[in-house]
C-alpha positions in Angstrom: 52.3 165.1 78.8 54.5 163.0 80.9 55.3 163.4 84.5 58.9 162.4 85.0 60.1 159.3 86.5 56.5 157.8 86.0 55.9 154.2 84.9 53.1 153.3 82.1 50.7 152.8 85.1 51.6 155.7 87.1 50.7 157.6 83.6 47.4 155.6 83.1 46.4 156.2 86.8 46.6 159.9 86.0 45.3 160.3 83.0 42.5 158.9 84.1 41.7 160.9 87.1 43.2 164.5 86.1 40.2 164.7 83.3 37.8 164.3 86.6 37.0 168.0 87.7 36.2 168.7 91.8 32.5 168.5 91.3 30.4 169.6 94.2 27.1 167.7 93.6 23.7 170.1 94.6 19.9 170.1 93.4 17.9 172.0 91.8 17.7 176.0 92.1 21.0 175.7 94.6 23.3 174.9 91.3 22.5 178.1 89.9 23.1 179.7 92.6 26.7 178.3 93.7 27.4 178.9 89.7 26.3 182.6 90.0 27.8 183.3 93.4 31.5 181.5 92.0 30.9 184.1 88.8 30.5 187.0 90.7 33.7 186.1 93.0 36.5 187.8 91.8 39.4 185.6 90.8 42.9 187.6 91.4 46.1 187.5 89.4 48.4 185.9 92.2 45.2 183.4 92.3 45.3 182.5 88.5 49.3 181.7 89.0 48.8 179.3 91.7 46.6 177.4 89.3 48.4 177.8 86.5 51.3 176.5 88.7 50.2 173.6 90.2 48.6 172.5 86.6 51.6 172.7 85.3 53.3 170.8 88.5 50.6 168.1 87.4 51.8 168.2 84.1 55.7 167.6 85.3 56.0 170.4 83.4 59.0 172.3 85.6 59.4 175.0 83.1 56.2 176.1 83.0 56.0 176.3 86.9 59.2 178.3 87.3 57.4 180.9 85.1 54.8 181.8 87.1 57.6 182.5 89.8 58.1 185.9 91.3 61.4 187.9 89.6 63.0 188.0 93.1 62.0 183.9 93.4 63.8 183.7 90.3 66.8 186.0 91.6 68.0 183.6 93.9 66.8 180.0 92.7 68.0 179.3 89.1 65.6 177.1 87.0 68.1 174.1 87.3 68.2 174.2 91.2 64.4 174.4 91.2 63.7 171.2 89.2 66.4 169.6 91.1 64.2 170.6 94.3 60.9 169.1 93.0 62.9 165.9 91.8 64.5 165.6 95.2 61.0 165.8 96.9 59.1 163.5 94.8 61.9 160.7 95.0 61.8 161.0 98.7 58.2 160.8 98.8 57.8 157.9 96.3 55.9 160.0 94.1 54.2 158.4 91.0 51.2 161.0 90.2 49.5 164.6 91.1 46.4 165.6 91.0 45.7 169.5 92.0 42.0 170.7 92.8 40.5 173.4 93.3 42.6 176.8 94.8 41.1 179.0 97.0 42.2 182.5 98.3 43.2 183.6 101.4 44.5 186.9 101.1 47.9 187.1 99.8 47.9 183.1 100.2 46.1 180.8 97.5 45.4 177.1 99.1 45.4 174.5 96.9 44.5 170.8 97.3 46.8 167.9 96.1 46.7 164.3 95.8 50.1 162.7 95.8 49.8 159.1 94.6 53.5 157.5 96.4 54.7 154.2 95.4 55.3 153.8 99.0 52.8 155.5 101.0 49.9 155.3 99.2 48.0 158.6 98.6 48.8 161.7 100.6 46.4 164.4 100.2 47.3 167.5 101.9 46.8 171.6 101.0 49.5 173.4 99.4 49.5 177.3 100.6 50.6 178.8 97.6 52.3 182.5 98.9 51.9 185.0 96.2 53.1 188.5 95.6 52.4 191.0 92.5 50.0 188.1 90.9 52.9 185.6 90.8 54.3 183.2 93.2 56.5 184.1 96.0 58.0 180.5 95.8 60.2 178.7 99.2 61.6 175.3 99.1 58.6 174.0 101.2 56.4 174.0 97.7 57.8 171.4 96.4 56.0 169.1 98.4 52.3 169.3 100.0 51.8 169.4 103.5 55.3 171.1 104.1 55.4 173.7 106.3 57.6 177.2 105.8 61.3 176.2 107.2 60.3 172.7 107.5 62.2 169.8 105.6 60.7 166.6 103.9 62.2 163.1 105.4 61.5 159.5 105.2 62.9 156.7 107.2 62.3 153.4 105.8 63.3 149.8 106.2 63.0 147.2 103.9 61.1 143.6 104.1 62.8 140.2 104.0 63.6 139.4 100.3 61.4 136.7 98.3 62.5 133.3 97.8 62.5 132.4 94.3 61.2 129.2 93.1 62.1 127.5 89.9 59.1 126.4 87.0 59.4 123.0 88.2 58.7 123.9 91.5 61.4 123.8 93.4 63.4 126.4 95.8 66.0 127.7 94.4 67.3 130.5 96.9 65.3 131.7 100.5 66.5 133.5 103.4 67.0 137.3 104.1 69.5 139.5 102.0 72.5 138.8 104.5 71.6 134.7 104.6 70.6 133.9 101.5 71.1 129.8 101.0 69.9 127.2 98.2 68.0 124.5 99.2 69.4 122.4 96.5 73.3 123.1 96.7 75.1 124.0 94.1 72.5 123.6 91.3 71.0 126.9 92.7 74.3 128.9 94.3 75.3 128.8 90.7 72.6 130.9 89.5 70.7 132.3 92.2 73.3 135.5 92.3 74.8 137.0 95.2 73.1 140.1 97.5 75.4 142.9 98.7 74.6 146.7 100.2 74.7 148.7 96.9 78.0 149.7 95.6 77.4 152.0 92.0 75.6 155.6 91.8 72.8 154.3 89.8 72.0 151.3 91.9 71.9 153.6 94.9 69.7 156.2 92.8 67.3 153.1 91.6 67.3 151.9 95.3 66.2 155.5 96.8 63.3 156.3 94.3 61.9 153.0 95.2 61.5 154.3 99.0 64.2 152.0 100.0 67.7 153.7 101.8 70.5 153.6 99.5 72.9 151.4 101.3 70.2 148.4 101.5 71.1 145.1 100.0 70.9 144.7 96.1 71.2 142.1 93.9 74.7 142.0 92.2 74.4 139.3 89.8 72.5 136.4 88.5 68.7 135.7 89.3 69.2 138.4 92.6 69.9 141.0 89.6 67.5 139.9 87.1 64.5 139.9 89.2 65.0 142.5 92.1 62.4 144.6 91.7 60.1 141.3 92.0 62.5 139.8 94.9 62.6 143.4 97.4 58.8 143.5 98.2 57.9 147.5 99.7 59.7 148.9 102.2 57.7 150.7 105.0 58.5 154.1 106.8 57.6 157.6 107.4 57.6 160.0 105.2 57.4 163.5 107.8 57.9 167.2 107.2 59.3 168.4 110.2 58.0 167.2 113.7 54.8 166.4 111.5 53.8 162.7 109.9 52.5 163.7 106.5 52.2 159.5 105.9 53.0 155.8 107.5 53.5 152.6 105.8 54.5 149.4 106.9 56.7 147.2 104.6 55.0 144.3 102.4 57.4 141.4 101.5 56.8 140.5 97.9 55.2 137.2 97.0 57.6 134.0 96.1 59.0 134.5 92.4 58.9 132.2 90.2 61.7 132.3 87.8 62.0 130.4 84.4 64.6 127.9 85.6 64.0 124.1 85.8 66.1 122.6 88.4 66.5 119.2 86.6 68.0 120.9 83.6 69.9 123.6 85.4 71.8 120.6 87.6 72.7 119.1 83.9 74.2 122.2 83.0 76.1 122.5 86.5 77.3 119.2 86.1 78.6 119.4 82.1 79.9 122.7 82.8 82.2 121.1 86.3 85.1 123.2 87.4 85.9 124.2 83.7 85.8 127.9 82.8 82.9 128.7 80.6 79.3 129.2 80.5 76.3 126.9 79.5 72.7 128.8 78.7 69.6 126.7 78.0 66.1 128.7 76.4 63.0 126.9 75.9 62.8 126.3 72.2 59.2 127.9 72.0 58.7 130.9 74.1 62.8 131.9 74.9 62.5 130.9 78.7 65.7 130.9 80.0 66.0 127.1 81.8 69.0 127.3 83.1 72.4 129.3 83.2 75.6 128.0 84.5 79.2 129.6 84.8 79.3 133.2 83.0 76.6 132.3 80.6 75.6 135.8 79.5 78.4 138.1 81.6 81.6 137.2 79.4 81.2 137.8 75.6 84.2 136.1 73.8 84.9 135.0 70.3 81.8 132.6 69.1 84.0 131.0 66.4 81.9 128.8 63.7 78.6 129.2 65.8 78.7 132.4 63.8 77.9 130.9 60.2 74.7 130.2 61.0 74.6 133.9 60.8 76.8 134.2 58.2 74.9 131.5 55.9 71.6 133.2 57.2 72.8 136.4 55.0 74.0 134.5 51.9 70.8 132.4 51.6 68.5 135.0 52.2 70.9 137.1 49.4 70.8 134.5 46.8 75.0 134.5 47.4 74.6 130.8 47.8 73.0 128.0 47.4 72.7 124.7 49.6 73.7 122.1 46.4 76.5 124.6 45.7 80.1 123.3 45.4 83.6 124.4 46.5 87.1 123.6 46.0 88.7 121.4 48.5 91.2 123.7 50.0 93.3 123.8 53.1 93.1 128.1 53.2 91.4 130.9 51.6 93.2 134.1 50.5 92.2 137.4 51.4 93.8 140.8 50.7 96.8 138.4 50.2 96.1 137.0 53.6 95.7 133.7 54.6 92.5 132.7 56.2 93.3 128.6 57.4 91.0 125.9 58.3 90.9 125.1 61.3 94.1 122.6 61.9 95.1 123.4 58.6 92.4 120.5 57.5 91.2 120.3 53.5 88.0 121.1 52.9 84.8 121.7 50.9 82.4 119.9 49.1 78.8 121.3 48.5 77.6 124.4 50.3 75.8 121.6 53.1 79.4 119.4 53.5 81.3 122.4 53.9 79.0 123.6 56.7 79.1 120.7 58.1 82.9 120.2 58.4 83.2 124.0 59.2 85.4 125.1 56.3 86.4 128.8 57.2 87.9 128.2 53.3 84.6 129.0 52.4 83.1 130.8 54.7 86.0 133.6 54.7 84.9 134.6 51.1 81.4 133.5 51.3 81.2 136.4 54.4 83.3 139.0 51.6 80.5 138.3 49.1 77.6 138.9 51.3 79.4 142.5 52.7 79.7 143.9 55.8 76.8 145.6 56.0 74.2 142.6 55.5 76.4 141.2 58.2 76.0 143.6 60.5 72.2 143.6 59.7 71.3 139.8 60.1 73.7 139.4 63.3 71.7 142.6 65.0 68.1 141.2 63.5 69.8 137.8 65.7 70.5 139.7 68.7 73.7 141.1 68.3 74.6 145.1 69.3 71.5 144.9 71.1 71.1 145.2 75.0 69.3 142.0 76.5 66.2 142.3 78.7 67.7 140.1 81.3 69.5 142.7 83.3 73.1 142.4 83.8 73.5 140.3 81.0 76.5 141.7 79.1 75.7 142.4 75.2 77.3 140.5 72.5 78.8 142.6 69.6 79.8 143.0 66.0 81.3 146.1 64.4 79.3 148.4 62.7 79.5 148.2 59.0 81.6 151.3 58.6 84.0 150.3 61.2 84.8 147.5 58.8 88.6 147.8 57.7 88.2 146.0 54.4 87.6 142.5 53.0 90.0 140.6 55.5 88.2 141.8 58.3 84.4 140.8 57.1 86.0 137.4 56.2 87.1 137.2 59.8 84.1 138.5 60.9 82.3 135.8 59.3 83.3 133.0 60.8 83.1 134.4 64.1 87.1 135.8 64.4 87.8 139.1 64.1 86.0 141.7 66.4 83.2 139.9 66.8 82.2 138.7 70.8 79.3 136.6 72.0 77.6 134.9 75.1 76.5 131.4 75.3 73.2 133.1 76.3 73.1 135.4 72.4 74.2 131.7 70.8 71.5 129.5 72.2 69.0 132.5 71.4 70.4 131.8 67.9 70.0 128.0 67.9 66.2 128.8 69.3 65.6 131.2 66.7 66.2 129.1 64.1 64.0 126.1 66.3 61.0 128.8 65.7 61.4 128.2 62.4 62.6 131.9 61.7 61.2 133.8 64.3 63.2 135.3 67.8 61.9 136.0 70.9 63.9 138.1 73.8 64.9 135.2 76.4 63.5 136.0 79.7 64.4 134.7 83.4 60.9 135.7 84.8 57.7 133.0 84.4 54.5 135.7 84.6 53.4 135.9 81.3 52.7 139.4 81.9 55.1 141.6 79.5 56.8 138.7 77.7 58.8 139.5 74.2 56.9 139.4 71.5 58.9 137.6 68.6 60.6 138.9 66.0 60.9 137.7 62.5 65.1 137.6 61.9 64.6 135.5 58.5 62.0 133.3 56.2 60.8 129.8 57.3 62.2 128.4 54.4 65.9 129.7 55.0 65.1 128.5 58.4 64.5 125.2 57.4 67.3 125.1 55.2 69.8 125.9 58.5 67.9 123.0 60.4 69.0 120.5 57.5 72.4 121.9 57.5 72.6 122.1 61.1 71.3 118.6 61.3 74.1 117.6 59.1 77.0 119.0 61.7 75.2 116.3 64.2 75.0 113.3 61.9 78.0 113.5 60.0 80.5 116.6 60.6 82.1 118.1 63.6 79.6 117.9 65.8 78.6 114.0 65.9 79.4 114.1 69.9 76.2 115.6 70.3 74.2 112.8 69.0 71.0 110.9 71.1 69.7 108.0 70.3 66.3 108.3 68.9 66.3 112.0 68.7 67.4 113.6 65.6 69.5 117.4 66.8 70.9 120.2 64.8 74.0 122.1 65.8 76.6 124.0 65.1 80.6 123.5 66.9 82.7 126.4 66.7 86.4 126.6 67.7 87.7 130.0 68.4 91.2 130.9 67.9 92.3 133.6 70.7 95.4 133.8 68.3 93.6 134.3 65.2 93.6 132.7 62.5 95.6 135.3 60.7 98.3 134.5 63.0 98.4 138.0 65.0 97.1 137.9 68.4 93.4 138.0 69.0 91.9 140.9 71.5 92.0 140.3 75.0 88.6 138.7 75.8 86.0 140.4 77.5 84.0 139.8 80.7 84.5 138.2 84.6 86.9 135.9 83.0 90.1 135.0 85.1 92.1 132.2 84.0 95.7 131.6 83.2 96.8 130.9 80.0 96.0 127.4 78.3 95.1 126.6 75.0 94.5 129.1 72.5 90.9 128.1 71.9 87.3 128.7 73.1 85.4 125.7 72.2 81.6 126.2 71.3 78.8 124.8 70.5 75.1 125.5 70.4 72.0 123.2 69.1 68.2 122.5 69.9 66.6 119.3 70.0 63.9 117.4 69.1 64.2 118.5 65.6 60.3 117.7 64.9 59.4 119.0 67.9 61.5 121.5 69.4 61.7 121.5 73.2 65.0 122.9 74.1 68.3 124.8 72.6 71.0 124.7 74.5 74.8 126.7 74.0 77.9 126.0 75.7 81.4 127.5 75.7 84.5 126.4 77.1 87.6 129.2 77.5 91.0 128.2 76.6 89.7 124.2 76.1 91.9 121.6 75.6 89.8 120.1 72.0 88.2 121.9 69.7 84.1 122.7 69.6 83.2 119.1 68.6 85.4 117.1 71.4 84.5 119.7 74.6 81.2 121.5 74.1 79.4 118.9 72.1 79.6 116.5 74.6 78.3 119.0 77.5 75.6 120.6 75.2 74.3 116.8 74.8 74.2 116.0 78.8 71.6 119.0 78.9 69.7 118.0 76.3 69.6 114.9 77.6 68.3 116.1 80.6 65.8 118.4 79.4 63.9 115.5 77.2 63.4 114.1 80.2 62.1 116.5 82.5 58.5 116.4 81.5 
């Protein structure tokens, strides 16, 4: 059984040591003796329910201890107020395991010793005088911690330790100083993603503060790097933890170690410098292992229409499905109709071709029906298998969405859907994650900000190696010869994917309100994406980039800044 609130250590740490009995070691003849003298001992009622209790107290079982309770206990504490008691005491203590021994009678009073393992104050061992009355236990508010005397109250007092600086993989500072000075050694490269520190402002940062021994008004992270790695960055905070006039426990606070975070400077000033004073986000993922190297502008904390980025889900569905074919061809159309509804190319343009000319030149002519024919619900399935409708590890990254299948409100909207219209909303963070998953050849890992190795995602496999490789030939083909030519290197071959997202859709009714941080006033009424990895032999990087309201489409704006970091991550080496 679990106690509550415990982490998979905590649990392993008890487990461990609950199995290991108070053993009094003697020789010889004397064993017999203690065992004969303990057998003729009588053991009392009131004696058995202060074991049972505290058993079941090292069990986290609350129930179970509020049954060995007294009726008149029970009379005026109900079962809710008396697990909000022990819940109270064992976040202000820090408490992470229990460990009850032995109980021995006194009378009408049965004393029982307890091990507290604290997150804070290391382990408190103390006696718990266990009242009792008509074999059951006259409980008092002072149970619910060891130690405690009758009337007394448990209190801790702690401050915290300077915060970490966090270092990037390259080496390099990114962000040092305590909570209320934080500054970035390298300007604006690391403001922009090193995250801002305030006191805490929402009920469950204050309630994640507090069980960590830290007050609740200290200085959390808010956003960026400060928010993805405080627990790392906070270190322990030191204290008292007293009951009454008496000092059950001292600790003095620990600063954590430097962190190092997954961000390379040289690539993160690239994505800085593309992204400029433009509204929009850039996120860059190691094309291997998912490590996030670098984040600029509201990379993962504004989901907004992804536009054509979205058919490499879409075509991920239909080849896997059989519903297409790379070699297949298309009429060369300007629209497609749906429930009598027109569903235009993008600037009204003709096109089609085969299956691999069409993607290429980004025909929502045949994408529209193409997403129809695969159905909503294999939709919904590849985009979630891709990321989608799934909450990201990197905390305070926002999740990017796509109805359910049932939500669906008939064929126009799964046409929309598939070409990233519609309802469907995605960070530059979820897109790269894309481009990378199809870089590993099939396979998706959970991008990550921190550098142990400790805990990392273990990939996923979101589709086959060969539909895998058929996207990198198709996505190679946006580079060398469709929309997304901007994005070529010299010497290096990269596959991509533009997308242009119309905020007034392409149904010609007004698109949803975007999501997100995003305050801008009104411009164009596009979101220009794109998202590609490079080298295509050798993967090393996959970089996505959005631009809100842009003046040019996918290919002319985000192209062009996707290539700068790609450029610079080649080179950093």
């Amino acid at each position: 059984m679990n106690v509550i609130g415990e982490t998979p250590h905590d649990r392993h740490w008890r487990l461990i040591h609950r199995g290991l009995p108070a053993v009094c070691i003697v020789l010889g003849g004397a064993a017999f003796l203690f065992g004969a003298v303990r057998g003729a001992n009588h053991v009392s009622g009131g004696e058995k329910s202060a074991e049972a209790f505290t058993k079941h107290w090292q069990q986290g079982d609350y129930k179970g201890m509020y049954a060995e309770l007294t009726p008149s206990a029970k009379s005026t504490t109900s079962l809710a107020s008396f697990e909000q008691a022990y819940e109270t005491a064992r976040d202000i203590a820090t408490a992470a395991a229990l460990t009850a021994g032995q109980p021995e009678a006194e009378g009408d009073v049965v004393e029982v010793p307890i091990a507290v393992r604290t997150r804070v104050f290391g382990t408190i061992r103390q006696p718990l005088r266990v009242p009792t009355e008509d074999d059951k236990v006259a409980w008092a508010p002072n149970l619910t911690f060891p130690g405690v005397a009758k009337g007394a109250k448990l209190r801790r007092k702690t401050e915290a330790p300077e915060r970490a600086k966090i270092v990037s993989v390259d080496g390099r500072t990114l962000v040092t100083g305590p909570a209320s000075a934080r500054t970035s050694p390298i300007g604006d490269a690391g403001s922009n993603i090193a995250g801002e520190v305030a006191p805490a402002k929402t009920k469950a940062d204050k309630k994640f503060l507090y069980a960590r021994g830290f007050s609740r008004d200290t200085p959390i992270g808010q956003n960026g790097l400060a928010r993805a790695l405080e627990p790392q960055l906070a270190g322990r905070p030191g204290g008292e933890l007293t009951a009454g006039a008496k000092v059950l426990a001292r600790a003095r606070a620990r600063p954590a170690a430097e962190v190092k975070s997954t961000i390379d400077t040289r690539i993160q000033r690239a994505a800085v410098a593309a992204l400029g004073d433009r509204v929009g986000g850039i996120a860059a993922l190691d094309a291997k292992t998912a490590e996030v190297r670098a984040l600029a502008g509201v990379a993962f904390s504004a989901p907004q229409p992804p536009g054509s980025t979205f058919k490499i889900v879409t075509t991920t569905a239909a080849l896997e499905d059989d519903k297409v074919k790379t070699t297949d061809k298309f009429p060369v159309e300007t629209k497609a109709v749906i429930d009598g509804v027109d569903l235009e190319n993008a600037d009204q343009e003709s096109c089609g071709g085969t299956f691999a000319q069409s993607f290429a030149h980004s025909c929502n002519s045949v994408f529209g029906p193409l997403g129809v024919k695969v159905g909503a619900k294999r939709l919904v399935e590849i985009a979630e298998m891709y990321g989608f409708n799934q909450k990201p590890a990197i905390p305070g990254a926002q999740t990017s969405t796509i109805p359910q299948a049932r939500d669906f409100s008939g064929p126009l909207d799964v046409g929309s859907s598939a070409i990233g219209q519609g309802r469907v909303l995605a960070t530059p963070l979820e897109m790269a994650s894309i481009a990378q998953t199809i870089a590993a050849r099939g396979t998706r890992t959970e991008p990550t900000l921190g550098a142990s190795a400790e805990g990392r995602p273990k990939p996923t496999r979101v589709t086959s190696v060969k539909v895998a490789s058929q996207l990198e030939k198709l996505m190679i083909g946006v580079v060398a010869y469709g929309t997304g030519t901007a994005a070529k290197l010299d010497g290096v071959k990269v596959a991509g994917k533009t997308g242009t997202a119309e905020l007034e859709s392409t149904q010609g009714e007004a698109a949803q309100s975007p999501q997100g941080e995003i305050e801008q006033e009104v411009g164009s009424n596009t979101d220009a994406w794109f998202t590609a990895y490079a080298p295509v032999k050798r993967p090393k990087v996959a970089v996505a980039a959005l631009f809100v309201r842009a003046e040019g489409s996918g290919g002319e704006v985000a192209a062009p800044a996707v290539k700068t970091v790609l450029q610079a991550a080649l080179k950093a080496d």
